[in-house]
C-alpha positions as CSV (number, residue, x, y, z in Angstrom):
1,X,-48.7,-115.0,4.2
2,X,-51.5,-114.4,6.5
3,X,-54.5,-112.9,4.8
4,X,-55.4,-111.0,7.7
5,X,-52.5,-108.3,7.4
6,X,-53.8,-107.7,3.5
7,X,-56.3,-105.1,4.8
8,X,-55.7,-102.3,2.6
9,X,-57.7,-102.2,-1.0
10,X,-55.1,-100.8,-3.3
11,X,-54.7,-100.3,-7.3
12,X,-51.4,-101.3,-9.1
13,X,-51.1,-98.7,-12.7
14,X,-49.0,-99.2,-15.1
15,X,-48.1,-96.3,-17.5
16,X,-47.7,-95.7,-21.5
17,X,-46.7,-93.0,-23.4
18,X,-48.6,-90.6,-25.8
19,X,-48.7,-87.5,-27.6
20,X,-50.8,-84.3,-26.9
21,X,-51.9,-82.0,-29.8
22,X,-49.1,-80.0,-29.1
23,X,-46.7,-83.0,-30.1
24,X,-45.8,-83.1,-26.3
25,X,-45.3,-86.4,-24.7
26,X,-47.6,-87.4,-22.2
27,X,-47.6,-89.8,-19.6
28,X,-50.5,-91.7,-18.7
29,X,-51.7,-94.2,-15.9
30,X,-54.0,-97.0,-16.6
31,X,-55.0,-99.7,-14.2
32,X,-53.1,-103.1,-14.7
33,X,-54.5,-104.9,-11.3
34,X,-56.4,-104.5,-7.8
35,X,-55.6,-106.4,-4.9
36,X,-55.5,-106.8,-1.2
37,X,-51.9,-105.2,0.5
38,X,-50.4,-104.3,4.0
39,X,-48.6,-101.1,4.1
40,X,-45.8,-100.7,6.2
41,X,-44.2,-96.9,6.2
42,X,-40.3,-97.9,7.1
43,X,-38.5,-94.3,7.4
44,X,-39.0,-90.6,6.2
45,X,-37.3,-87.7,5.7
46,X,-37.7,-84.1,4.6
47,X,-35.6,-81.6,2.4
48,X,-35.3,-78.4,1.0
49,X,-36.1,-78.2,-3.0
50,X,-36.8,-75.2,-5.0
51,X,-36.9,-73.3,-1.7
52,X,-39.6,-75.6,-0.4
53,X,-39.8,-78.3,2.1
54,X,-40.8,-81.9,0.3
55,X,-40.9,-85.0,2.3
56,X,-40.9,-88.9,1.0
57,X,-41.5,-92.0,3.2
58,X,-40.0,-95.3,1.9
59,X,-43.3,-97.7,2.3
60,X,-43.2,-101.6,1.8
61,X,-45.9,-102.8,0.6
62,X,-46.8,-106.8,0.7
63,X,-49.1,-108.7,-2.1
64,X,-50.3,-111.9,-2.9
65,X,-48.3,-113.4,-6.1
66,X,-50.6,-113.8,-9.1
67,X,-48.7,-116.0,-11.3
68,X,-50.5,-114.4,-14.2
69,X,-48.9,-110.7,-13.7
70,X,-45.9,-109.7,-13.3
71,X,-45.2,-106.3,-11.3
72,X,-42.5,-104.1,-12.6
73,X,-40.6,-101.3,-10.7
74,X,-42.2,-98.8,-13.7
75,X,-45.4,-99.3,-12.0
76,X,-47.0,-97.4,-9.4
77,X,-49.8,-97.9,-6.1
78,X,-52.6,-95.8,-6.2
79,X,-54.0,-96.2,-2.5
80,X,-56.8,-93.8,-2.0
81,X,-55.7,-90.7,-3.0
82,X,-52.0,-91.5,-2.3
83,X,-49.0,-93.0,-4.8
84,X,-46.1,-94.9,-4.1
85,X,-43.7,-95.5,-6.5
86,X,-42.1,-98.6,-7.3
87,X,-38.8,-98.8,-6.5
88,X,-38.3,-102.5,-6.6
89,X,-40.8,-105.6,-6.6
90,X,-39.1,-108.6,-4.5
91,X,-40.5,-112.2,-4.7
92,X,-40.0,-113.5,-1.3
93,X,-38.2,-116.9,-1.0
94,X,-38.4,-116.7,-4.6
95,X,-41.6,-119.3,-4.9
96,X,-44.2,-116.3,-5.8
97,X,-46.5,-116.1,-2.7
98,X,-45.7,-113.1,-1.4
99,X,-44.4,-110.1,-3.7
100,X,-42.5,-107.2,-1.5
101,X,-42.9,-103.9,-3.5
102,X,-40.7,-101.2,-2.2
103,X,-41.7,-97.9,-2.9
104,X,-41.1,-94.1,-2.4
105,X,-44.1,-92.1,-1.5
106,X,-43.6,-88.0,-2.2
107,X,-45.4,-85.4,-0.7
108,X,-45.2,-81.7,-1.5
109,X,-44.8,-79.7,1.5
């Protein structure tokens, strides 16, 4: 993997469960990792929901393995003030140098 195409600073965040004082469930996102990515938007598309136009771009996203975490498609990418969610975390050639995390970005039209 050439280290110049990692130009993007980005935060992985795992989430946990708690409750609220209500009793409610409540899901929160804490950092698990930060790293050096390329982001590569791959297609888009927009529909109608609730009588409002909403629009999600299916994004890969390239990282250098760590072989002491393991990325999960619960996770998420926090990259600036944008999320993608994981959809599914592929280790290239299967030798852990290069994780491919496919992910859906949503954005509220």
């Amino acid at each position: 993997m050439q280290g110049g195409r990692l130009r993007h600073q980005i935060t992985i965040e795992s989430s946990s469960a708690s409750k609220n004082g209500f009793g409610e469930e409540v899901l929160t996102w804490a950092t698990y990792m930060s790293t050096w990515a390329s982001i590569d938007p791959i297609r888009g598309r927009e529909y109608m929901e609730a009588k409002q136009v909403q629009a999600d771009v299916d994004t890969r996203i390239r990282v250098r393995g760590q072989s002491d975490k393991t990325l999960k498609p619960s996770m998420r990418v926090k990259f600036g003030s944008r999320y993608f969610m994981i959809i599914s975390v592929i280790n290239v050639v299967e030798i852990g140098k290069e994780i491919q995390l496919m992910c859906r970005e949503q954005i509220d039209g």
